[in-house]
Every structure is written in C-alpha cells, then in structure tokens.
N, C-alpha and C positions, 0 to 999 in steps of 0.2 A: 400239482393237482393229484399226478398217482399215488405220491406220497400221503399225501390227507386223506386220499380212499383208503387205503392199507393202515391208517394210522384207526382212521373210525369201523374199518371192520376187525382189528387188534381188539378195541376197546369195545367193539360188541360183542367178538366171541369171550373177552374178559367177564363182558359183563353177564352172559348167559350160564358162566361155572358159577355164578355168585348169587343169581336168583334161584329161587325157593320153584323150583320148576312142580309141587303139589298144589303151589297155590295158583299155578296159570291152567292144569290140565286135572282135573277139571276146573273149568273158571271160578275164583273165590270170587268176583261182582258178576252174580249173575242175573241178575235185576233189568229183564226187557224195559221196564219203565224209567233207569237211568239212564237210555241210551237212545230215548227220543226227546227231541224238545221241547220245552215245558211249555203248557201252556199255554195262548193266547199268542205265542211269538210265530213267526213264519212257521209255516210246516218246513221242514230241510228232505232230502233224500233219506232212504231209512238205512242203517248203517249194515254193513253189510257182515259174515263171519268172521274174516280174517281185522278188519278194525276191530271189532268186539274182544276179541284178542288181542289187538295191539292195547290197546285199553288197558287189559287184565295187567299187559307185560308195563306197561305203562305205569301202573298204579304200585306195582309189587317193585318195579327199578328206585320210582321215588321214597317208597321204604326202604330203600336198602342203600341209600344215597345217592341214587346216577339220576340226572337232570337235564343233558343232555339229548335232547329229541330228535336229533340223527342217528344219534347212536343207541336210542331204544329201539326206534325205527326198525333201525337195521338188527336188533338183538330179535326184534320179533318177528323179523323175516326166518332167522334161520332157526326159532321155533317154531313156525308156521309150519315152513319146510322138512321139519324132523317128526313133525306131530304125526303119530297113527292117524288112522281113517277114521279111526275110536272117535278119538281126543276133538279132530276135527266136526265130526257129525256133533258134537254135546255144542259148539258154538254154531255150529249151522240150523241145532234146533231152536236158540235165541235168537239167532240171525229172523227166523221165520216166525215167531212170534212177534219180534220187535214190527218187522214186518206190517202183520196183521193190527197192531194197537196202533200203527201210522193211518193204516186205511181207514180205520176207523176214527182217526182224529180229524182226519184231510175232511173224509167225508163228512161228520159232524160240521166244522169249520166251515165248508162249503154251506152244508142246510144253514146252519145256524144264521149268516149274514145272506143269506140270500134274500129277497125280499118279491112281494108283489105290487103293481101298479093297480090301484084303483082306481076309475075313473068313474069321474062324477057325474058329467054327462055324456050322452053318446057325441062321437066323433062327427063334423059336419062332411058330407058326402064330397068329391071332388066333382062340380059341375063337369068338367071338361078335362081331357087330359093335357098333363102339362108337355109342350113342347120340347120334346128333346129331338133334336137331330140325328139321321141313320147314321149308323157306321160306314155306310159304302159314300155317305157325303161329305162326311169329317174324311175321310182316306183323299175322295177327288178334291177338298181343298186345299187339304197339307200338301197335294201333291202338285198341283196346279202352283200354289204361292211357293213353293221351289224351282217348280224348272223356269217361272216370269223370273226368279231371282238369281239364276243364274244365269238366265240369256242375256241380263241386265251388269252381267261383272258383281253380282254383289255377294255369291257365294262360290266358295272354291270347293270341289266334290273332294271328300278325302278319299285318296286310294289305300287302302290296308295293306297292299303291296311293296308298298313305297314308306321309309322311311321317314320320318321327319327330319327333315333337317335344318338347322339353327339360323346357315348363311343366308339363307331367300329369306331374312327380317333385316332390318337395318338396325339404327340404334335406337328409335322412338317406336319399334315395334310395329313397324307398316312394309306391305307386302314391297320388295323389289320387282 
C-alpha cells in the first residue's frame, strides 16, 4: 500500500512537469455552463473552485495522454497547492457564477413543476370532531398493560446495566 501511494504521487509529480501549466492558470474551460448539469436532469450540488480546476487539470492531462484519475487527482492537488492567491480567486470567480446559474436553475425547476389544487367545490364542514385520544391516556394505557404484563411473568424489564447473556436461553430459544 506505501508503495502505490509513492508510486502514484511519482507519477503525479511526473505528470505535472508535462502539463501545459498556461493552460490550467488561467483556466482554458472556463465555461460556468459546462460545469452544471444539463438540463431537465436532477439539479446535483454546484461544483465548487478547486473541482473546476481539477476539471481544467483533467482535460489538459488527457491531451497529453494520462488517464489515470488517481493520479490526475493527485497531479491537481499539488497544482491547487502551488497556485497563487491570483490563479486561485480566477476559479473561485467561476466557482460563484456556476453557483449563481444553479440557483437559478433549482429555483426555475422548483416553480416550473410546482403545481396548484383547484377545487371544485367547497370542502363539506366536519360535523363533529373526530375522536382522538389525549396523550396523558395513551401514556396511562401503555403503562398500565405493562406492569398487568409483568405481574403476570409475561414481560422481562431489561436492565441496560446488565449485559445480555446467551446462557439464560436454551436450544429452542426459551427463557431458563
């Protein structure tokens, strides 16, 4: 296992002398509308700057032949990590646009299938209220048909203090 971490961070920092590091800073896709989902599909979470970035690293690694999504991963971690404050605020500003054109999707999406109840005609009044039982009588009956069922042997109180233990069953799973 240390050995494969060491192997894929090798072949990340391999792979970050080999990217086109103009075309990740500033971002060559930098298209807010490629980085939300299309369309009529589930809204998803809005992607945030540092994906937007793996993205870029992502796109520019498979032009240059690396395929491996561990090891871009980790190639775009230690551009994250190296990026100016600069570099970073240009993906934090698509971060906040992408943002904004989700909320605005969500929200559309939301009005759009929302719908209203028409009713035909008026609702008939409820003569009488419907009987429901208080809380303080459901409480006195659960509590009354437990301690009748335990004066009777038919319920054993469990103590949370006490462990369960396996031997007080037999083989057909009845108390000894």
């Amino acid at each position: 296992m240390i050995e494969n971490k060491f192997q894929i961070e090798f072949l990340a920092t391999s792979l970050v002398q080999k990217l086109n590091r103009k075309n990740i800073f500033p971002p060559l896709f930098n298209d807010p509308e490629s980085f939300i989902a299309p369309a009529g599909s589930r809204p998803k979470k809005p992607t945030n700057s540092f994906l937007i970035c793996r993205r870029n690293v992502s796109k520019e690694a498979n032009r240059k032949g690396a395929h491996n999504m561990r090891v871009i991963s980790k190639a775009a971690g230690i551009l994250w990590n190296s990026a100016t404050p600069e570099e970073k605020d240009v993906y934090k500003n698509i971060a906040e646009r992408v943002y904004e054109i989700h909320i605005l999707r969500s929200s559309n999406l939301v009005n759009s299938t929302s719908f209203k109840i028409e009713l035909t005609t008026q609702p008939s009044p409820i003569s009488h209220p419907l009987p429901f039982p208080s809380p303080s009588s459901i409480l006195e009956t659960t509590l009354n048909n437990y301690f009748n069922d335990v004066d009777n042997n038919q319920v054993i109180p469990f103590n949370s203090f006490n462990s369960f233990n396996y031997n007080d069953f037999d083989e057909n799973h009845q108390w000894i």
